[in-house]
N, C-alpha and C positions, 0 to 999 in steps of 0.2 A: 353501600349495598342497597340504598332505599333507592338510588336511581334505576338500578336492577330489575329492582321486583318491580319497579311502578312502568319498565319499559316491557318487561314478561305481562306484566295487566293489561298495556296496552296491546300487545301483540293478544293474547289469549283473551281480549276485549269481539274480535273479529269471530274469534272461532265459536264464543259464546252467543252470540249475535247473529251467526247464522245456525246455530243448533233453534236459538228462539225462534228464528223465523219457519224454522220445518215445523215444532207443534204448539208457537204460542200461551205455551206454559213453561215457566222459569225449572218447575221440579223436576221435569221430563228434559227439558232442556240442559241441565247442571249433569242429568245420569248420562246424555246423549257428549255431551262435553269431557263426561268422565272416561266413558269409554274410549273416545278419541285418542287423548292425552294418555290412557293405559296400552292405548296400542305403540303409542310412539313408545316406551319405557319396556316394554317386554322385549328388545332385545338386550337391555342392561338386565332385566331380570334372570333371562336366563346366562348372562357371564356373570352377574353374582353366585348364581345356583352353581354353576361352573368351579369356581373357585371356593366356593362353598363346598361342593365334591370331592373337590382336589384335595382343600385342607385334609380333609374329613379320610382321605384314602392314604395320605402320607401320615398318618397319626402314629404309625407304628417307627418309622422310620427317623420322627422327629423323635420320640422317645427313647430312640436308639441313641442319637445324638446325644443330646442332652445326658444322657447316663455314661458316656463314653468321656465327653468333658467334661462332668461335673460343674467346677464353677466356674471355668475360663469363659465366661461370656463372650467376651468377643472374638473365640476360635468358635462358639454353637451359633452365632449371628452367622458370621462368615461360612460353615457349613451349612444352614440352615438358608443362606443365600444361592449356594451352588445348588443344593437341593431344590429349588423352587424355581432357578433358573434351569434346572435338568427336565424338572419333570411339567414344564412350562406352567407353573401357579402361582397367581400372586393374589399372596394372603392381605392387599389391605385393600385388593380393589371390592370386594362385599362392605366394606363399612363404608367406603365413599359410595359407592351406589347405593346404600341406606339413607343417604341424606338427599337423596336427588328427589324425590316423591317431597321430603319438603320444604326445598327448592321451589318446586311446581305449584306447591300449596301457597307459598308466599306468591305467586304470580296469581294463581286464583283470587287470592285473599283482597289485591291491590285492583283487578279486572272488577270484582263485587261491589269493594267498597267507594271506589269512583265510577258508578254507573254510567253517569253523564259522559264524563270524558276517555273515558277507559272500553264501555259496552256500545256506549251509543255513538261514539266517538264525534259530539257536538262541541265547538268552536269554546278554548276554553274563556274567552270573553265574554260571549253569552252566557258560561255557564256561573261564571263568578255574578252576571249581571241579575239572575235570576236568583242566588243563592241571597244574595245582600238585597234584595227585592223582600225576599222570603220572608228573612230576622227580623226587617220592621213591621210584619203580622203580627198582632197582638196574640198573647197566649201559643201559638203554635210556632211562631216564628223564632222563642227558644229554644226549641230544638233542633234547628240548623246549626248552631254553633256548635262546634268539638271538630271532632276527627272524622265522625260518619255524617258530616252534612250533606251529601250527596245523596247519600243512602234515607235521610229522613227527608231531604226534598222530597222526592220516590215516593214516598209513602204518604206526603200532604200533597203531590201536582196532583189527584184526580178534584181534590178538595178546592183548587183555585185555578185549574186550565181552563175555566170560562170566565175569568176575571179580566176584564177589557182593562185594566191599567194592571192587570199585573203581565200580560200579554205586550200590551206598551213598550215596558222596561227591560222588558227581556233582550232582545231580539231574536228571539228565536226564529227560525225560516220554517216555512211550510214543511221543507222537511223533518226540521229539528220536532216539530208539534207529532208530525206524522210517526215519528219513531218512540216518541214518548207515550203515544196514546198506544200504542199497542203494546210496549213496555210496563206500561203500567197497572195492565188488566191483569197479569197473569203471572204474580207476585206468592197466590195463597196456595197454599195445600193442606189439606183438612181442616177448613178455615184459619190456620197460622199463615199470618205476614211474615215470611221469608227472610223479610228484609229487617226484623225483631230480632235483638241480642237478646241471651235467655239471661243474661246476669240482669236486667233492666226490667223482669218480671219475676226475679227471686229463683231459689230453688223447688220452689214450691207447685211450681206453676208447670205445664204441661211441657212447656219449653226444653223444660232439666230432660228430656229424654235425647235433644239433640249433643250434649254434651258425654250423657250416658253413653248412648249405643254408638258415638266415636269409640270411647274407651272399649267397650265389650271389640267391640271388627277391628280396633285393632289389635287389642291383646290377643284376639282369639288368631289371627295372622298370623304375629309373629310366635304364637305357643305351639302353633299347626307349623309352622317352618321348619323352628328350631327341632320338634320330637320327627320329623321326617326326616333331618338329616341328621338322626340320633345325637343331637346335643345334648349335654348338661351345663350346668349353670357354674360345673369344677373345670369345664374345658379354658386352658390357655390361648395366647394365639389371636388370630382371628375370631375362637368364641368368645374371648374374653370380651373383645368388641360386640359381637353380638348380644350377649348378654345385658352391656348396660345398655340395649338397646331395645329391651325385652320391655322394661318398664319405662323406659325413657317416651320410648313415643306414642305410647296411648294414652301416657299422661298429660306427655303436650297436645297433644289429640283434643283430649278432654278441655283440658284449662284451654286452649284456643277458640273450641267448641263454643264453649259459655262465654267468652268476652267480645267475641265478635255477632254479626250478621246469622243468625241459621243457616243461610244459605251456603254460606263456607263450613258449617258443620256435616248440612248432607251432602257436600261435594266430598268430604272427610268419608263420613260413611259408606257412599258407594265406591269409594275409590277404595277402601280396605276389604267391601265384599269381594269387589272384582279381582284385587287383590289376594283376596284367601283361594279366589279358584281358579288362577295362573297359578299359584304357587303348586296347587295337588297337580293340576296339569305336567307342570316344568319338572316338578321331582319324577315325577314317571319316565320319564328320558331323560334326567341328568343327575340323578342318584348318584354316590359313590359308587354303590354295585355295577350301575348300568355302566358307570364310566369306567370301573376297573374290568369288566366284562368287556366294552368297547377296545383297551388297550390291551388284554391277553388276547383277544381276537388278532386285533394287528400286529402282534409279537407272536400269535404261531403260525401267519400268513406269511409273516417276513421269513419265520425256520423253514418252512416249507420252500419256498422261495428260493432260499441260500441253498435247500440241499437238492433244488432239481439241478439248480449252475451246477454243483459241485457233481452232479448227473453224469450231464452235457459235458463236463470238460473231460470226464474222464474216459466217455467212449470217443472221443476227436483224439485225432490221431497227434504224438508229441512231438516227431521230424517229419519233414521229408520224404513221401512214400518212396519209397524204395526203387529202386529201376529193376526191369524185369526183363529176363531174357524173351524175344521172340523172336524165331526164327534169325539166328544167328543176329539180332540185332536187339542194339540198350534201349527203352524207352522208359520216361518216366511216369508220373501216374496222372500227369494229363494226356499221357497219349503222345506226345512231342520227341523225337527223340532222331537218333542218327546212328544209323547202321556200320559197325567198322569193318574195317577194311581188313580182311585176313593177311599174312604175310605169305609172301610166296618163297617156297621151298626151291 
């Protein structure tokens, strides 16, 4: 899976890289990123909502079931199967498209924390050559080792990019210097480096808010979801699924929030704002009401339908018009006909 996410970093490396180059700041850059990435995901949002609908509109009919077989599970599966292939809903595609957002987020996560080869997308020889350049600086140069060496490079290059033998070692090319200095300036918002885990400045520290207001956008999401399509927390089924999903991912939200980058925390953030307002949008058109309103529409369009035929068929005549006498001769009701011969007396 880590090959995955680190080839989604490197793809979603591009698209972060040109959001930077429109305004030069990372914070502005990550919401302009968010939104991209939310437009591509709103056609699964609204076939969850879909299916979400559906559930939510056969609830009556599953209860019918289920009370009908009591405990032969496998005749309510199997009814509960024709049911869902009747009425075209399938109750497990809302929990997989629950997980796709953090899918996406694992791609963000892997695009952030490999700046160099992932955003900037520089030669990863250079980049190793620059990093083990870095470690043997006294004092600062422990903190390239770990996991987010990349990301603390980033945060010491403005400190040593006029350093002629650390320029030496690197080799970085006119370009690779050119993407980095302007990568490098536009890291802070509200004086926070971006590029700072909050768990590495305590809970204490101003940081803990990145972790926070994950948790609040997304709770407050999925609690705005679930009461719009009149869930409770005793529904079966697919809400059953929804439900562990209710605290499940603001909590990962949160604990992801504090052990990484901030910067993956406010891509977190704005991706559950944007998120909270497709969701009021999508339920306005794809409500249960609206969708069982939609289907009695096209079930009294169809009666209507069936009884103009049944109309039509019954003023069209059932044989053969008749032939008619004229003037001593048979014709039929195209008009075609052959006059007989009388007999002679």
């Amino acid at each position: 899976m880590g090959s995955l996410f680190e080839f989604l970093g490197y793809i979603f490396g591009y698209l972060l890289w040109f959001a930077y180059g429109l305004v030069k700041n990372f914070a502005l850059a990550i919401l302009i990123f968010t939104v991209i990435l939310r437009a591509l995901q709103f056609p699964l949002q609204i076939k969850s909502q879909k299916s979400m609908a559906g559930s939510m509109r056969l609830q009556k009919k599953q209860q019918e079931i289920q009370e009908k077989y009591g405990k032969d599970r496998d005749k309510v599966n199997e009814e509960l199967s024709k049911l869902y292939e009747k009425e075209n809903v399938s109750p497990a595609s809302g929990c997989m498209t629950s997980f796709i957002p953090m899918i996406l987020l694992f791609g963000v996560y892997y695009a952030i924390r490999n700046p160099l080869t992932n955003t900037l997308h520089i030669a990863k020889d250079s980049v190793n050559a620059a990093l083990d350049f870095a470690k043997g600086l006294p004092v600062v140069g422990t903190n390239i080792e770990g996991y987010y060496g990349q990301v603390s490079f980033m945060s010491l290059y403005p400190d040593v990019k006029n350093n002629a033998e650390f320029l030496a070692h690197t080799g970085f090319s006119d370009a690779d210097i050119t993407k980095l200095d302007q990568f490098a300036d536009g890291f802070r918002m509200f004086g926070l480096n971006l590029l700072d885990m909050p768990n590495s400045h305590g809970v204490f520290s101003v940081f803990i808010l990145f972790p926070v207001l994950c948790f609040i956008t997304s709770f407050a999401t999925t609690f705005v979801s679930m009461k719009l399509n009149g869930q409770s927390l005793s529904l079966k089924g697919q809400q059953g699924c929804m439900n562990s999903m209710f605290l499940l991912m603001p909590l990962m939200s949160a604990w992801i929030a504090y052990s990484v980058p901030a910067a993956i925390g406010l891509y977190w953030i704005y991706s559950s704002i944007i998120g909270f307002v497709t969701t009021i949008i999508i339920h306005k058109f794809y409500n249960a009401q609206a969708l069982t309103a939609q289907d009695e529409a096209r079930r009294i369009a169809y009666l209507e339908e069936a009884e103009l035929s049944v109309k039509r068929l019954a003023k069209a005549p059932s044989a053969p018009a008749a032939a008619v006498k004229l003037n001593g001769g048979s014709y039929n009701a195209k008009g075609s006909g052959s006059k007989k011969k009388k007999k002679k007396k």
